[in-house]
Biotite code that builds the C-alpha atoms (Angstrom):
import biotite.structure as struc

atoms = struc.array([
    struc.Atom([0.000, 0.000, 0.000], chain_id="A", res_id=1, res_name="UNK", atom_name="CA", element="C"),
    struc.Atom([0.999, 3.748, -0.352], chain_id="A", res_id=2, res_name="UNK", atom_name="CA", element="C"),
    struc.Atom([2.310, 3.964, 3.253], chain_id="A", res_id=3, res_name="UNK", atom_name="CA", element="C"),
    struc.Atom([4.151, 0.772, 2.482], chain_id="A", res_id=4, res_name="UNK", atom_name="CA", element="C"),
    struc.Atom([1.839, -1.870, 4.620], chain_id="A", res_id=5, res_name="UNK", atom_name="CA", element="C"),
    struc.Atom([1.075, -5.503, 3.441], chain_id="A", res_id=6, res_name="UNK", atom_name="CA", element="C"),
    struc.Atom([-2.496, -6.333, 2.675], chain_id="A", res_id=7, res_name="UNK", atom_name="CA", element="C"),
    struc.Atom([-3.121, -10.139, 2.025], chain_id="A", res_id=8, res_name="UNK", atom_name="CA", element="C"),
    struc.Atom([-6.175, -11.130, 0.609], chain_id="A", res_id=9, res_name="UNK", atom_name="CA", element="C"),
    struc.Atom([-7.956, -14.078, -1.583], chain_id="A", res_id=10, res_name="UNK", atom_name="CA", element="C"),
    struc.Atom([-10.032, -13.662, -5.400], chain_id="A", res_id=11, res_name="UNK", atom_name="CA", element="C"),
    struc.Atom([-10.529, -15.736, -8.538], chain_id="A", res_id=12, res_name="UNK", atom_name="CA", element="C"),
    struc.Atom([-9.867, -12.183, -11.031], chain_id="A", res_id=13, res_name="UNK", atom_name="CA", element="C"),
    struc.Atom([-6.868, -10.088, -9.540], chain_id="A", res_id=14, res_name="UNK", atom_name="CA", element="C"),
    struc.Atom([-7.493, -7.397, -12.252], chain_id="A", res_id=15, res_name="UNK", atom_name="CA", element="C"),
    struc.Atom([-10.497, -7.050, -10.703], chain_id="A", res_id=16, res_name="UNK", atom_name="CA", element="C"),
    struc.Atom([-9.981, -7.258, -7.472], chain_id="A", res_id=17, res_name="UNK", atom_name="CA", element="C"),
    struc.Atom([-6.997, -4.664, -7.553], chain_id="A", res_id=18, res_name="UNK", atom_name="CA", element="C"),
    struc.Atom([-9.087, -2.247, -9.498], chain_id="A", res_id=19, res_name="UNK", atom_name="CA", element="C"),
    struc.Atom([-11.981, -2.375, -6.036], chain_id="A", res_id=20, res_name="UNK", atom_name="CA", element="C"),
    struc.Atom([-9.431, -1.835, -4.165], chain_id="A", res_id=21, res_name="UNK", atom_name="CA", element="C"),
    struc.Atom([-7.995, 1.126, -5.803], chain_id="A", res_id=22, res_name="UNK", atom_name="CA", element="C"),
    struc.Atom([-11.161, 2.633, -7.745], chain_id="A", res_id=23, res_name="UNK", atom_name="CA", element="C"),
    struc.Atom([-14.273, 1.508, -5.803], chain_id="A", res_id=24, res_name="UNK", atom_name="CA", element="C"),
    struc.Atom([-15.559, 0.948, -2.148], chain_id="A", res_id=25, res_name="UNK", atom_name="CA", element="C"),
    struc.Atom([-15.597, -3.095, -2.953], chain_id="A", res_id=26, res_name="UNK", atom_name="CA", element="C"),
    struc.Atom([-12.184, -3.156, -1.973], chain_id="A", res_id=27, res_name="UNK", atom_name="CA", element="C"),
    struc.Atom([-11.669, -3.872, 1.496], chain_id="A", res_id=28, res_name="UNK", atom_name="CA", element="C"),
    struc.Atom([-11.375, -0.636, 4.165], chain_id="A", res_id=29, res_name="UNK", atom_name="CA", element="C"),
    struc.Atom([-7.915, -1.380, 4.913], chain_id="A", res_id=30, res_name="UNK", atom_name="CA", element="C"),
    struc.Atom([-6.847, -0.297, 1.628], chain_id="A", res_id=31, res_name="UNK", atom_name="CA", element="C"),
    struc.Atom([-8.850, 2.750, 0.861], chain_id="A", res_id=32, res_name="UNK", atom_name="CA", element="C"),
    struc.Atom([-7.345, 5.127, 2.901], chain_id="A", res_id=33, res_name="UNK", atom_name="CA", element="C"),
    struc.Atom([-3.956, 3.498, 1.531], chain_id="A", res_id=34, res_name="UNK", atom_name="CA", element="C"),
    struc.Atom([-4.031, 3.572, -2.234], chain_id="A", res_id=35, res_name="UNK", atom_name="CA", element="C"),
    struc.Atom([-2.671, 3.031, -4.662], chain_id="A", res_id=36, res_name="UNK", atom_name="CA", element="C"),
    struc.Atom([-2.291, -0.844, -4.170], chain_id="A", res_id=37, res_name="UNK", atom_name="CA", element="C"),
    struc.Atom([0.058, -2.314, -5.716], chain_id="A", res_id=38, res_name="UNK", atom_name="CA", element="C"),
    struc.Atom([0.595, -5.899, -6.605], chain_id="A", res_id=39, res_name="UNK", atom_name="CA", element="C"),
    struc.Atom([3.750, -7.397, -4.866], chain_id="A", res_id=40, res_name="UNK", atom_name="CA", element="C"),
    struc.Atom([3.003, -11.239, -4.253], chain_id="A", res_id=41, res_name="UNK", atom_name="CA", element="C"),
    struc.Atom([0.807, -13.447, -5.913], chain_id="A", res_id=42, res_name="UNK", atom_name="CA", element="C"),
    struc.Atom([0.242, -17.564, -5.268], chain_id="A", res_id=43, res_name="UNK", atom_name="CA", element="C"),
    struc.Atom([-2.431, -19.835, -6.787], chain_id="A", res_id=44, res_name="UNK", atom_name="CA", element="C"),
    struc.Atom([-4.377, -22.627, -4.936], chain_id="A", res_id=45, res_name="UNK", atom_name="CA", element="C"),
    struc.Atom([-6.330, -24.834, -5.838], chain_id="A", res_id=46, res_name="UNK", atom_name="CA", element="C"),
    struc.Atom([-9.724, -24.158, -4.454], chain_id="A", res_id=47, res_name="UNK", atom_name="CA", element="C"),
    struc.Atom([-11.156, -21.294, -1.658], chain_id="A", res_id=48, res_name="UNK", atom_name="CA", element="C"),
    struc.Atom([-10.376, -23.120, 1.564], chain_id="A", res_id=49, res_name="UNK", atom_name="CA", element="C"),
    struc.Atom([-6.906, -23.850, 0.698], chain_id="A", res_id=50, res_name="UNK", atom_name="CA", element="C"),
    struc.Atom([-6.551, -20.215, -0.053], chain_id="A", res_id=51, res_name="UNK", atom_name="CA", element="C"),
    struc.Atom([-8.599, -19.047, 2.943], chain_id="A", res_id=52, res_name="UNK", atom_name="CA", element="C"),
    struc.Atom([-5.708, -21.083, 5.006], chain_id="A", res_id=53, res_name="UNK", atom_name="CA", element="C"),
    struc.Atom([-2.779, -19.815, 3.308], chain_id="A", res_id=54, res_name="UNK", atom_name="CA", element="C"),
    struc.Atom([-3.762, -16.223, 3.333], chain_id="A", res_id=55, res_name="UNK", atom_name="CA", element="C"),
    struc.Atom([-4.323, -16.893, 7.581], chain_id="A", res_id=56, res_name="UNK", atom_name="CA", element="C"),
    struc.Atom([-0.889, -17.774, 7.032], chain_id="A", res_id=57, res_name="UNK", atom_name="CA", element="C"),
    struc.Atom([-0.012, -14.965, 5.664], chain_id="A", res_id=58, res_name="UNK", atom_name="CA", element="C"),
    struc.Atom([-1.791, -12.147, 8.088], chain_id="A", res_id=59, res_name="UNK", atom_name="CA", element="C"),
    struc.Atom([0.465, -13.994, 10.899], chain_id="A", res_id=60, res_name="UNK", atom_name="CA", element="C"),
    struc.Atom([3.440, -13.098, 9.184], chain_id="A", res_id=61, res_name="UNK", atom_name="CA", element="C"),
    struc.Atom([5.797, -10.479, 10.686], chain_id="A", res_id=62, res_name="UNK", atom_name="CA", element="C"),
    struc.Atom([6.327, -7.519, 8.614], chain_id="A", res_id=63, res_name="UNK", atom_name="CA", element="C"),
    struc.Atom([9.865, -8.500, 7.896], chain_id="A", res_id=64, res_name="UNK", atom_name="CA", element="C"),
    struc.Atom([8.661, -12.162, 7.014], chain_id="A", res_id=65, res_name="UNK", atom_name="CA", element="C"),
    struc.Atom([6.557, -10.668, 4.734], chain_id="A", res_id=66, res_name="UNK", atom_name="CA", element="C"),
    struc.Atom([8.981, -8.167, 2.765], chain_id="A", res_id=67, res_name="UNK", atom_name="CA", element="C"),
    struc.Atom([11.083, -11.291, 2.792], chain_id="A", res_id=68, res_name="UNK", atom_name="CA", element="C"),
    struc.Atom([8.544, -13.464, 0.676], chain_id="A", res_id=69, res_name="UNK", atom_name="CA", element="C"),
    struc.Atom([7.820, -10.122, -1.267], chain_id="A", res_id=70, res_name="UNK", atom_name="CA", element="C"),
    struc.Atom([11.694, -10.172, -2.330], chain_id="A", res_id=71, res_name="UNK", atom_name="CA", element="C"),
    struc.Atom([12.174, -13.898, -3.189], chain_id="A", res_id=72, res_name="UNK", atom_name="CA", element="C"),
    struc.Atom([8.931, -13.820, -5.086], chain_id="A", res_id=73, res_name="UNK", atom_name="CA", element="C"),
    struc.Atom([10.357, -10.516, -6.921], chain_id="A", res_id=74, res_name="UNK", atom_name="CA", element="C"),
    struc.Atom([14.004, -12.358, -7.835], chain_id="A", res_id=75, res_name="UNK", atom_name="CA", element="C"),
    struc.Atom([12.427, -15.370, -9.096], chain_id="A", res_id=76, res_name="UNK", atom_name="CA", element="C"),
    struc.Atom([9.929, -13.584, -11.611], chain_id="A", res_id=77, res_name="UNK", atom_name="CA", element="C"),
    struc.Atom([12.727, -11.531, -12.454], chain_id="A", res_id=78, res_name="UNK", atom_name="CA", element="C"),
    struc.Atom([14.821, -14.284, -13.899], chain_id="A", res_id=79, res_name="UNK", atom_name="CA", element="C"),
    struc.Atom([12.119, -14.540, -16.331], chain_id="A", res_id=80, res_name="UNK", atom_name="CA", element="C"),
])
């Protein structure tokens, strides 16, 4: 987010779910008074309630954890 937080959160269309949270009040109030959003981390799973799980995973993450996931996600897709 703009003032650098971590938001974790589950969809089925990220387009769409990272225009609500930038453009319309269907994103969730955590990141409206923080935009823009910006995509730094994405995973797939393979239906809801393993997603639900991981992203509880994920919101129990230090900060630093966090950035540290951010960064190896970023050097992997950057080898590509």
């Amino acid at each position: 987010c703009k003032d650098n937080s971590l938001y974790a959160g589950i969809t089925t269309d990220i387009d769409r779910r990272l225009h609500q949270h930038n453009h319309t009040k269907l994103g969730a109030k955590y990141t409206r008074a923080k935009r823009p959003v910006t995509l730094a981390f994405i995973e797939t799973a393979p239906d809801k309630s393993t997603a639900s799980k991981r992203e509880y995973q994920l919101k129990k993450l230090t900060k630093s954890q966090k950035e540290q996931l951010v960064d190896e996600y970023t050097q992997t897709i950057s080898r590509y």
